[in-house]
TIPA-987906 format. One record per residue (C-alpha): residue number from 1; residue in one letter; x, y, z negated. Coordinates in Angstrom, 2 decimals, always signed. Each point is the difference from the previous one (the first is absolute). Layout:
+-----+------+---------+---------+---------+
!  nr ! rest !      px !      py !      pz !
+-----+------+---------+---------+---------+
! NUM !    A !       X !       Y !       Z !
...
+-----+------+---------+---------+---------+
This chain:
+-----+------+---------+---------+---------+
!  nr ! rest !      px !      py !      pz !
+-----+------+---------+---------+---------+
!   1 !    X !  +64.36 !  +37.79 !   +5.47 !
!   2 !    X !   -0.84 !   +1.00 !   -3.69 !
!   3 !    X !   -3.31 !   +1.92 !   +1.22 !
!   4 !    X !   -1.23 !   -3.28 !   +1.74 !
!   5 !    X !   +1.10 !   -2.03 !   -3.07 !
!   6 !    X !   -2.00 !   +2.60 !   -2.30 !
!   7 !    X !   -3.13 !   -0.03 !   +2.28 !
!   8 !    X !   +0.27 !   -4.14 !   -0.10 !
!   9 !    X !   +0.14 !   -0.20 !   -3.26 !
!  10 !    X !   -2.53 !   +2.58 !   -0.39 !
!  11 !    X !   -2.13 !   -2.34 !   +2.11 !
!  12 !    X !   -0.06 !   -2.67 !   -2.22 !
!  13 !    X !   -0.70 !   +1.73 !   -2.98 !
!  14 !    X !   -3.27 !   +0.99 !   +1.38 !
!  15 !    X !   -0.75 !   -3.31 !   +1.13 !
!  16 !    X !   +0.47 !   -1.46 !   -3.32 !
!  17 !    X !   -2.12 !   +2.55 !   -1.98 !
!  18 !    X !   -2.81 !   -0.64 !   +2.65 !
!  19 !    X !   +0.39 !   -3.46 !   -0.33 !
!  20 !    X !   -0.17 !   +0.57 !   -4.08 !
!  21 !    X !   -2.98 !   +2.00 !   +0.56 !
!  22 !    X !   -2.02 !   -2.02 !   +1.96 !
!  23 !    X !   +1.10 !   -3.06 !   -2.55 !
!  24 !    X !   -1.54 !   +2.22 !   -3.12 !
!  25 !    X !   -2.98 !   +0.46 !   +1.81 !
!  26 !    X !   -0.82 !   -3.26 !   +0.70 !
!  27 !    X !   +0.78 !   -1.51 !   -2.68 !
!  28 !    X !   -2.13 !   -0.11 !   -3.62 !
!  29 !    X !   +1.45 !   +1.89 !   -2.84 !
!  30 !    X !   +1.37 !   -2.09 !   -2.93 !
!  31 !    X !   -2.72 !   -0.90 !   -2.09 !
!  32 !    X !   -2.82 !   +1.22 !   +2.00 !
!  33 !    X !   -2.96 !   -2.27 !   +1.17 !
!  34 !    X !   +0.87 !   -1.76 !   +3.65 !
!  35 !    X !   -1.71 !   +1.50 !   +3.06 !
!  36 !    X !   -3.10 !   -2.32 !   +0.79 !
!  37 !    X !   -0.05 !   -2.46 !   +2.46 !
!  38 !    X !   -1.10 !   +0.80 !   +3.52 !
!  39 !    X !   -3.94 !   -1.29 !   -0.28 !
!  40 !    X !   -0.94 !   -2.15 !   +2.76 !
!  41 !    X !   -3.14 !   +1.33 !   +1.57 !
!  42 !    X !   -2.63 !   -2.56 !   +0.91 !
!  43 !    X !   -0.74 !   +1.16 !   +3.29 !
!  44 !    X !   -2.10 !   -2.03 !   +2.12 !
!  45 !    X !   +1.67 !   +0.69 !   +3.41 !
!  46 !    X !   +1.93 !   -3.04 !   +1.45 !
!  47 !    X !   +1.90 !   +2.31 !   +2.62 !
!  48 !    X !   +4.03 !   +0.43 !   -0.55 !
!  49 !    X !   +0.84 !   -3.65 !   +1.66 !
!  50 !    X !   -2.82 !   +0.96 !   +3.09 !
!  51 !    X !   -0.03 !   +3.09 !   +0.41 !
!  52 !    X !   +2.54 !   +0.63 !   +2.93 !
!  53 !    X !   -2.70 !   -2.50 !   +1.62 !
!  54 !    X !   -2.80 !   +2.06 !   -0.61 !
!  55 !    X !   -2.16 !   +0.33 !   +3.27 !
!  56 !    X !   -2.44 !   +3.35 !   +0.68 !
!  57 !    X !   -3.59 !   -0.38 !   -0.24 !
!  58 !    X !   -2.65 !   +2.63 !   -0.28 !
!  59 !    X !   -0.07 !   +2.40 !   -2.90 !
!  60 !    X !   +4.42 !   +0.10 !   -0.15 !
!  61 !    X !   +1.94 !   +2.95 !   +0.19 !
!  62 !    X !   +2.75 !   +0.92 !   +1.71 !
!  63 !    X !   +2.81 !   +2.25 !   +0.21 !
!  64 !    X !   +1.84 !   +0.85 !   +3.71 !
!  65 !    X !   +2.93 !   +2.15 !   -0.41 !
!  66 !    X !   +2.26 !   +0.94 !   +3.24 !
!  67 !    X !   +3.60 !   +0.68 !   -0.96 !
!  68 !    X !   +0.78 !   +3.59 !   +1.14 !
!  69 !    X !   -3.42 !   +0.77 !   +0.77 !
!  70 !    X !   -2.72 !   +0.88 !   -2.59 !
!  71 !    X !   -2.29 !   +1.02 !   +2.56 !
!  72 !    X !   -0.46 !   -3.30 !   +0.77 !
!  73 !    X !   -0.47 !   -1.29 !   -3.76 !
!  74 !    X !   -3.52 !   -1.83 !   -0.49 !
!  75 !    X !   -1.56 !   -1.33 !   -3.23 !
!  76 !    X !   -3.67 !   -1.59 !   +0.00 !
!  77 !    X !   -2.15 !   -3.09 !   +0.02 !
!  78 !    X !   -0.82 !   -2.77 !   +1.91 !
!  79 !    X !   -3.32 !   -0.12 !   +1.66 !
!  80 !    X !   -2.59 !   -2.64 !   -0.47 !
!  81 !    X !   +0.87 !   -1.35 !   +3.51 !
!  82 !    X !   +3.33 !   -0.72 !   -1.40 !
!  83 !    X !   +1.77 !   +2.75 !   +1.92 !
!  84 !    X !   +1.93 !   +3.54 !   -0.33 !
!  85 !    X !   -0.97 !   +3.17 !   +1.52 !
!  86 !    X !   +3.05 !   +2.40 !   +0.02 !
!  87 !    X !   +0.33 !   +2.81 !   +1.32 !
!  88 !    X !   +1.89 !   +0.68 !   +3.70 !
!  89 !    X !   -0.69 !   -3.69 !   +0.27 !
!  90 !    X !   -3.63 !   -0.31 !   +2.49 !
!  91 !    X !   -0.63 !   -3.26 !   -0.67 !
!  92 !    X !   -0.65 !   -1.99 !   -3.71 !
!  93 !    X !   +3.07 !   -1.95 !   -0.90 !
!  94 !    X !   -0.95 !   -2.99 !   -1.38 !
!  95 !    X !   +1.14 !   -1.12 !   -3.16 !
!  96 !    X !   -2.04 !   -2.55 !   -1.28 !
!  97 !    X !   +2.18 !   -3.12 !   -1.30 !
!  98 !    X !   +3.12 !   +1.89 !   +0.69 !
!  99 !    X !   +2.82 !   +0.17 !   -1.90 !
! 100 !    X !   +1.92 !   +3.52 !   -0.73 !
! 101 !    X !   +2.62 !   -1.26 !   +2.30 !
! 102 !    X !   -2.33 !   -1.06 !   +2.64 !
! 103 !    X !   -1.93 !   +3.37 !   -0.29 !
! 104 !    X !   +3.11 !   +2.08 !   +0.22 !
! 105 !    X !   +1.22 !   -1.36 !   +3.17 !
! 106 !    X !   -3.47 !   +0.44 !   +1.43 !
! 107 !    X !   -0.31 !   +3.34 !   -1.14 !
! 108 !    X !   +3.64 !   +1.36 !   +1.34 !
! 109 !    X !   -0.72 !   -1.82 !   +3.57 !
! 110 !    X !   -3.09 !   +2.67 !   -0.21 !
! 111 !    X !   +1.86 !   +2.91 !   -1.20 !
! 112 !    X !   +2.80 !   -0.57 !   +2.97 !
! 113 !    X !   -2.42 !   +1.54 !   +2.08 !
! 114 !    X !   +0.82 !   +3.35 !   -1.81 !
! 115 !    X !   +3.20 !   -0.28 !   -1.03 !
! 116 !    X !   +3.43 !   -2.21 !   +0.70 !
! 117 !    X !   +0.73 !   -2.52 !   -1.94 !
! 118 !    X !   -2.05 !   +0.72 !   -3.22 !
! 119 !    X !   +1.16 !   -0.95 !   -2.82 !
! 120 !    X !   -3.23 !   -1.28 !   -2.56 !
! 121 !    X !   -0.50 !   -1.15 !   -2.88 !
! 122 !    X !   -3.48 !   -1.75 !   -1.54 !
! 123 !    X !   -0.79 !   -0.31 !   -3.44 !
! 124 !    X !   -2.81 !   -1.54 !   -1.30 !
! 125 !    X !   -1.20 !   +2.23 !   -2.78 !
! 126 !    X !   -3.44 !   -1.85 !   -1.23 !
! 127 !    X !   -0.92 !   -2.87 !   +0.00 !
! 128 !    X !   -3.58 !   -0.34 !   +0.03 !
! 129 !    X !   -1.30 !   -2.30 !   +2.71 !
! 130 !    X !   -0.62 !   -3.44 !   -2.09 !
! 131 !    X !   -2.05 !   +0.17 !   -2.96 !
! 132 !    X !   +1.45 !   -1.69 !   -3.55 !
! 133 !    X !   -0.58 !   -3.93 !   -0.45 !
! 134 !    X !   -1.39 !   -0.42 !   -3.78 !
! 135 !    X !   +0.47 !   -2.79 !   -1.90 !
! 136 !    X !   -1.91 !   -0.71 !   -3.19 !
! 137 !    X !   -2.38 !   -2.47 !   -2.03 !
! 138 !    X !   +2.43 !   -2.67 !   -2.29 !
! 139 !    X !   +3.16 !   +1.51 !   +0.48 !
! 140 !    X !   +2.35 !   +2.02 !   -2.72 !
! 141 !    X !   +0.28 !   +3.13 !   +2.18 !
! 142 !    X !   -3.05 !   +0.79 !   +2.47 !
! 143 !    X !   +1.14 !   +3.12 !   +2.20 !
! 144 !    X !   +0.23 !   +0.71 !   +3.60 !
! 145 !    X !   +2.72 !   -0.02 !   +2.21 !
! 146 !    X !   +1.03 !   +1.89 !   +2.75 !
! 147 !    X !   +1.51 !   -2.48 !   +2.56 !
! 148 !    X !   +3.23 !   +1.98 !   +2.24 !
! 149 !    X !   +0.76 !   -3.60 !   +1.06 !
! 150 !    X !   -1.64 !   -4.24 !   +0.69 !
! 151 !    X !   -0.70 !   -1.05 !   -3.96 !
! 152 !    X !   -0.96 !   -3.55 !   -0.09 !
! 153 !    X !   -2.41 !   -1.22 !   -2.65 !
! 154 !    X !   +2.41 !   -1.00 !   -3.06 !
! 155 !    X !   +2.49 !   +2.95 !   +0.35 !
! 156 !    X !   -3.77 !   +2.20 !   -0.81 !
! 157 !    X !   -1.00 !   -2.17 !   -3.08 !
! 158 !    X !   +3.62 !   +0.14 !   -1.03 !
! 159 !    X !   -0.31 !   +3.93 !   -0.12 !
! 160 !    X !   -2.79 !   -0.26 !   -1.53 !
! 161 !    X !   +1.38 !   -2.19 !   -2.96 !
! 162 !    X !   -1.41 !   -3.30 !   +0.93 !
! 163 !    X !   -3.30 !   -1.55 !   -0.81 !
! 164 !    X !   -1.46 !   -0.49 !   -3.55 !
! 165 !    X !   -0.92 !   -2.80 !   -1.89 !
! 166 !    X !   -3.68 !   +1.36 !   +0.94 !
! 167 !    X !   +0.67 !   -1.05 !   +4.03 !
! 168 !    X !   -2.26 !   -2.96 !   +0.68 !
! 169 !    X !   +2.76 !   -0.52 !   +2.91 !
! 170 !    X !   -1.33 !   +1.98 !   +3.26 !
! 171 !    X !   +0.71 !   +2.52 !   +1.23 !
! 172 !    X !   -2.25 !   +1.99 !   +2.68 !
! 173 !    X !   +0.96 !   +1.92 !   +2.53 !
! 174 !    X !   -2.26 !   +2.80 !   +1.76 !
! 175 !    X !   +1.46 !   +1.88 !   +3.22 !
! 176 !    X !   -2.15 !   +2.97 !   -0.18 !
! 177 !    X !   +2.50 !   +1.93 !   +3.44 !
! 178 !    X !   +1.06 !   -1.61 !   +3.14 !
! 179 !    X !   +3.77 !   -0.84 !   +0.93 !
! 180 !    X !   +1.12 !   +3.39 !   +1.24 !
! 181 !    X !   +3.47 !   -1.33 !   +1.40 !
! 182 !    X !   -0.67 !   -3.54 !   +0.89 !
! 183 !    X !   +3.47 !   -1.71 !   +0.77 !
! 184 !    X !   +0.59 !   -1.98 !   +3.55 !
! 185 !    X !   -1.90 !   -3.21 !   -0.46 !
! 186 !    X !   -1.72 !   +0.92 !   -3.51 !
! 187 !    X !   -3.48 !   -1.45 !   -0.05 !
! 188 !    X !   -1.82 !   +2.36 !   -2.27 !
! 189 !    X !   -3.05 !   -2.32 !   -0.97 !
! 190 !    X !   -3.17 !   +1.16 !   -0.14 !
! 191 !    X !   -1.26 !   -0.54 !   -3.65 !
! 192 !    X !   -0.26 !   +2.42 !   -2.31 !
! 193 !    X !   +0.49 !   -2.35 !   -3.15 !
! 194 !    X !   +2.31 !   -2.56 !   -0.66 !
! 195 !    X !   +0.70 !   -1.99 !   -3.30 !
! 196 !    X !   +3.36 !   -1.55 !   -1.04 !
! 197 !    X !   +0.78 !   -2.53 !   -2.93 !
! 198 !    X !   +3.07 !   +1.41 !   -2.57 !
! 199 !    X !   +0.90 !   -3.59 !   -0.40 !
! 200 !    X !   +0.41 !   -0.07 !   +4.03 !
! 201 !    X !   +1.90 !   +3.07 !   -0.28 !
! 202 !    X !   +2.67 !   -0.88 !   -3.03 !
! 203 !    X !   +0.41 !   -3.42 !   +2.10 !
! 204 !    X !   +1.53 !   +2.39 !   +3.19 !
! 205 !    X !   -2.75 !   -0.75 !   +2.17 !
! 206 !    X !   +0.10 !   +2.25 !   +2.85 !
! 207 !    X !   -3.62 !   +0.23 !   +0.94 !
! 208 !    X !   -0.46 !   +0.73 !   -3.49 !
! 209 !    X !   +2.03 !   +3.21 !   -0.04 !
! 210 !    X !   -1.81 !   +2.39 !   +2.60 !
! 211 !    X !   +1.60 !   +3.31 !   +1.04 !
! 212 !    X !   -2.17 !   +2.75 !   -1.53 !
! 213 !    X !   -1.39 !   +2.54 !   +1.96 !
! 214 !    X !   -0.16 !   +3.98 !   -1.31 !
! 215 !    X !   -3.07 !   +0.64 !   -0.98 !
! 216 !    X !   -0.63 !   -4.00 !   -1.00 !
! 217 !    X !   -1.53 !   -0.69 !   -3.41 !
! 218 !    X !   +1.82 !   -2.37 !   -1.93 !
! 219 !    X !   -2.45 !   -1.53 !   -3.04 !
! 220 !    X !   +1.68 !   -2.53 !   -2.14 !
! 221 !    X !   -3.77 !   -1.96 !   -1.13 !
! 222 !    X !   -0.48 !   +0.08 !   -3.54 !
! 223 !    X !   -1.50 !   -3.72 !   -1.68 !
! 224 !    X !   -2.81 !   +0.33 !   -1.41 !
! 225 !    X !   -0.85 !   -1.86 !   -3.34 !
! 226 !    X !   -1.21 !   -2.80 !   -1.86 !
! 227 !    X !   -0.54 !   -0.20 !   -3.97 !
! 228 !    X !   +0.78 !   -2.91 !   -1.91 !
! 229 !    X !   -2.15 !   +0.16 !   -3.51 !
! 230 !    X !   -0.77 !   -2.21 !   -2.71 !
! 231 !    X !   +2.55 !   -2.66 !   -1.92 !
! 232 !    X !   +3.29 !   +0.47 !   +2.19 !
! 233 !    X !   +3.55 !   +0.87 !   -1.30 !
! 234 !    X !   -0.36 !   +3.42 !   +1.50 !
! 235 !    X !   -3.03 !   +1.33 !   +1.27 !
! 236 !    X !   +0.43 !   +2.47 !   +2.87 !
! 237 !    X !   -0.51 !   +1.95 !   +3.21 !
! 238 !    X !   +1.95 !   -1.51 !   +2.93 !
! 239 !    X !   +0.39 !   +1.17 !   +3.17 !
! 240 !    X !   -1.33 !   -2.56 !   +2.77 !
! 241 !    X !   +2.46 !   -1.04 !   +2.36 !
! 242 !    X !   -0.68 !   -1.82 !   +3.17 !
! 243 !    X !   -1.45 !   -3.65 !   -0.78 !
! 244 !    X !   +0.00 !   -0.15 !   -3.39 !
! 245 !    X !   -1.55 !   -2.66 !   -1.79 !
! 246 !    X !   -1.93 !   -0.49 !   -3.91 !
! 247 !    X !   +2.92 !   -2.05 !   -1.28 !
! 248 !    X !   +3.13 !   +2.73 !   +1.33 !
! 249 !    X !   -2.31 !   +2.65 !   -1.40 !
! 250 !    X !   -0.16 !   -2.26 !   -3.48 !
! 251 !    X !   +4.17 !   -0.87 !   +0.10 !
! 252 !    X !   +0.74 !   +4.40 !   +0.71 !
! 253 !    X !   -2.36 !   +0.66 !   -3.12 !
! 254 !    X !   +2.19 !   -3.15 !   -1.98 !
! 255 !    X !   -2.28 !   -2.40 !   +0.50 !
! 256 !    X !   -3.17 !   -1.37 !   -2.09 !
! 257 !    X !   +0.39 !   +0.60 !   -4.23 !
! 258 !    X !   -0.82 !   -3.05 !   -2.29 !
! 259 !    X !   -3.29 !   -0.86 !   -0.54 !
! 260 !    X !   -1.18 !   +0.86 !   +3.33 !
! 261 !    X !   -3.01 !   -1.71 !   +1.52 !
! 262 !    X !   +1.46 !   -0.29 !   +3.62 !
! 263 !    X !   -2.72 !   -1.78 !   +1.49 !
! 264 !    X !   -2.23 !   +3.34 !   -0.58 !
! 265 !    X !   +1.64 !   +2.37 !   +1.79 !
! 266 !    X !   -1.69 !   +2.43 !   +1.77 !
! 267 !    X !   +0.28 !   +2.76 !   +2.97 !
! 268 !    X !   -2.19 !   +2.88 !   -0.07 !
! 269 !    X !   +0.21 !   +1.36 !   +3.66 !
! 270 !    X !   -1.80 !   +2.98 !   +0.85 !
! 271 !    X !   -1.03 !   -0.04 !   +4.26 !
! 272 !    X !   -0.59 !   +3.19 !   +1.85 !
! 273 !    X !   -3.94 !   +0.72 !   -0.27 !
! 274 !    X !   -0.80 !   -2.06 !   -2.05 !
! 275 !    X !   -1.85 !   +1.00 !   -3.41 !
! 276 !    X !   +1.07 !   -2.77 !   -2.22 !
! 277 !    X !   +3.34 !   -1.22 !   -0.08 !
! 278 !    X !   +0.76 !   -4.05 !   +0.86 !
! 279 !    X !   +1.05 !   -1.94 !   -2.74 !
! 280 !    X !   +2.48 !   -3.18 !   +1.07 !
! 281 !    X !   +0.33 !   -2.70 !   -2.33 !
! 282 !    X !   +3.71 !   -1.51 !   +0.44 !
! 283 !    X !   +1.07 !   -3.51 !   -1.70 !
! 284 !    X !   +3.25 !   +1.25 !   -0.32 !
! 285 !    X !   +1.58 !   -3.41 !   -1.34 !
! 286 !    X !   -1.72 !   -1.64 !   +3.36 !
! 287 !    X !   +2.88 !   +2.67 !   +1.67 !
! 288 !    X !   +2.36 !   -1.53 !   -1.37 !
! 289 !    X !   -0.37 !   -3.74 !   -0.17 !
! 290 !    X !   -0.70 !   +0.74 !   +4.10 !
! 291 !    X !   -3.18 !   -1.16 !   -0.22 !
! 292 !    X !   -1.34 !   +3.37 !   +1.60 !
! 293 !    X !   +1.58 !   +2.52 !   +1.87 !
! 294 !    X !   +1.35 !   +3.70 !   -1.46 !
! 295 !    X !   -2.20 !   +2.65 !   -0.12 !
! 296 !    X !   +1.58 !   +3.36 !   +2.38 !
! 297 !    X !   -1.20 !   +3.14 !   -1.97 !
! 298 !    X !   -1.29 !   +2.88 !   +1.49 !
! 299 !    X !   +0.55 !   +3.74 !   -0.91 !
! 300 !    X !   -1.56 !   +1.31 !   -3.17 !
! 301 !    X !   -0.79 !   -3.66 !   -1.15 !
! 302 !    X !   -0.15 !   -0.38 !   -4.02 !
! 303 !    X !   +1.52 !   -3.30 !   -1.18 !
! 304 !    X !   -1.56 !   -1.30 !   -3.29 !
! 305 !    X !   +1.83 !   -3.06 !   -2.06 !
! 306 !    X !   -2.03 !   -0.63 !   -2.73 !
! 307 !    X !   +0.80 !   -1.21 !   -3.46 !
! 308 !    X !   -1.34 !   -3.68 !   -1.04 !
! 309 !    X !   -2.94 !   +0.04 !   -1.90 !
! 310 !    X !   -0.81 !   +3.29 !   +1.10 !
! 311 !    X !   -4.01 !   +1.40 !   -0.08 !
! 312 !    X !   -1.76 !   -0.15 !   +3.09 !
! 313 !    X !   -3.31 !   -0.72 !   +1.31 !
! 314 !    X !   +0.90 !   -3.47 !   -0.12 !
! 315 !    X !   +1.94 !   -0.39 !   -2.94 !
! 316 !    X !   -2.30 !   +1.88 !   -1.85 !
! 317 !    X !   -3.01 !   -2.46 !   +1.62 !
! 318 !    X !   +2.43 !   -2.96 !   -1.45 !
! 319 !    X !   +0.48 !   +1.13 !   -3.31 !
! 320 !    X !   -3.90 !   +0.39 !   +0.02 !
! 321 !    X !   -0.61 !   -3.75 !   +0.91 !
! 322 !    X !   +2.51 !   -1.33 !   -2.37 !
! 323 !    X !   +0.34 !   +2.25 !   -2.95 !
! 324 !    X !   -3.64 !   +1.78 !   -0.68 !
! 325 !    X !   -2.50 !   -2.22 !   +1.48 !
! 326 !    X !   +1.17 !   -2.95 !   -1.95 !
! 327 !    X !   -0.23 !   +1.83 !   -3.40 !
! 328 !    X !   -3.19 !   +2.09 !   +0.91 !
! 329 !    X !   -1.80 !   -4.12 !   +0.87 !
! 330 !    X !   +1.41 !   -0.88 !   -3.31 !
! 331 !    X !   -1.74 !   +2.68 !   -2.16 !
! 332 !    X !   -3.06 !   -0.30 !   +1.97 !
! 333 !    X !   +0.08 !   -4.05 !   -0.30 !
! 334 !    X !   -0.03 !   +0.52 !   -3.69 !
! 335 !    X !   -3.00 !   +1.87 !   -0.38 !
! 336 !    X !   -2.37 !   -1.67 !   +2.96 !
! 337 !    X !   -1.19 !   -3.48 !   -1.24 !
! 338 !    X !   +1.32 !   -3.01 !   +1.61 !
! 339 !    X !   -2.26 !   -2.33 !   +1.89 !
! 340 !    X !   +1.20 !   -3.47 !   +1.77 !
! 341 !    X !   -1.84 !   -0.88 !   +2.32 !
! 342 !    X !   -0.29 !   -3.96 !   +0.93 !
+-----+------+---------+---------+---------+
């Protein structure tokens, strides 16, 4: 009785210097920096939810391994039909849009011919059979993803940290591979490109929110711009959105400054083959009295509010008429005799 009470206790004073051990170990020393955080990789597969739903295509590996009999053992690649060719087995198994459960059944009903009730195990080991989706142009984070599972359209932009204030607000879509595993009933459509509206999409529209294809490319269109120069609070750059119009480009630049001749306003648009750019004269205070309708820009368009008063051909013309002709007939009148005629 004292020999098992000796070897108990014995017991547990192991336990608890292991357990001490372990606890040292693990833990920081007093006054030493803290271990760093565990950095979060930015990988660009979407896989861990999917992945037991992964289904074979061409270019996947696999691993067969029959319990009790390594003879038997296979690892390679499926073909470009889609299929496995072990060997023992005569005829290709198929494996395209299979899953590793589906496979391994298929593959032990072939090995039964050899042996009695085999036991096998699959394991995909690569997988390599659908090409990344990329997504880039106005978002924060443009990478590509490798898709183990159905993404839909906003889970994608999500990843890739949403769209930036550059977006004019579509998004294109360019299927650049077929569906490889259609589900029952899909209709795969036939286009190639397809454009959806991010207002559509942050209003939960379904048709707005696509599944994404591997291999897709995902382009988030950047606006273009507009320039609005001359005597505005803020003279800028902006980037064009859909529909946008001369008197939202003046309010996002803070509107027209004092002493602005409104009625002078003018567009300088520059058309595709054209030499000379157009010039568009706007009567900007006809806008807004609603005696003429607003003006939509155009990319690259430069905006000019001009100050009152301010030189051009015209003015300059005016102040000709009324300042220096006058004075110039005056000098001339006093040294040219004067004859009345009756």
């Amino acid at each position: 009785m004292k020999v098992i009470t000796s070897l108990f206790l014995l017991l547990v004073i192991l336990g608890a210097g292991i357990a001490l051990r372990a606890q040292s170990t693990s833990a920081p020393a007093q006054g030493a920096a803290p271990a760093p955080p565990a950095t979060v990789s930015s990988s660009s597969s979407v896989d861990i939810q999917g992945i037991r739903n992964y289904l074979l295509g061409p270019g996947d590996t696999v691993s067969v391994r029959v319990f009790g009999q390594p003879d038997f053992n296979w690892d390679g690649e499926v073909d470009s039909d889609g299929n496995l060719r072990i060997f023992f087995i005569d005829t290709p198994i198929a494996a395209r849009c299979k899953s590793e459960q589906e496979l391994q059944k298929t593959i032990s009903t072939a090995y039964s011919r050899y042996l009695r009730n085999p036991q096998v195990s699959v394991r995909i080991t690569g997988h390599n059979s659908r090409p990344p989706a990329i997504v880039h142009g106005a978002v924060y984070a443009p990478q590509r993803f490798q898709m183990m599972r159905s993404v839909h359209l906003n889970e994608l932009l999500a990843f890739a940290g949403g769209v930036t204030e550059r977006s004019n607000g579509t998004i294109e879509v360019l299927h650049t591979e077929e569906v490889m595993c259609p589900e029952p009933g899909e209709v795969v459509e036939a286009a190639q490109l397809h454009y959806y509206k991010v207002a559509d999409l942050l209003a939960g529209r379904s048709e707005a929110n696509p599944v994404i294809r591997p291999g897709d490319i995902v382009r988030a269109i950047e606006a273009e711009p507009v320039y609005i120069t001359g005597n505005v609070v803020s003279p800028q750059g902006l980037y064009l959105r859909e529909q946008w119009t001369l008197t939202r480009a003046l309010g996002m630049v803070g509107g027209a400054a004092p002493n602005s001749d409104l009625s002078r306003v003018t567009i300088i648009r520059q058309k595709p083959g054209d030499a000379e750019p157009q010039v568009i004269k706007v009567n900007y205070n006809a806008i807004k009295k609603g005696q003429q309708p607003d003006v939509h820009l155009q990319p690259y368009d430069v905006v000019n509010v001009p100050r009152e008063n301010e030189f051009t051909p015209s003015t300059i013309w005016k102040t000709l008429i009324r300042g220096i002709v006058p004075g110039a007939m005056q000098s001339i009148g006093a040294t040219v005799p004067l004859r009345v005629i009756y």
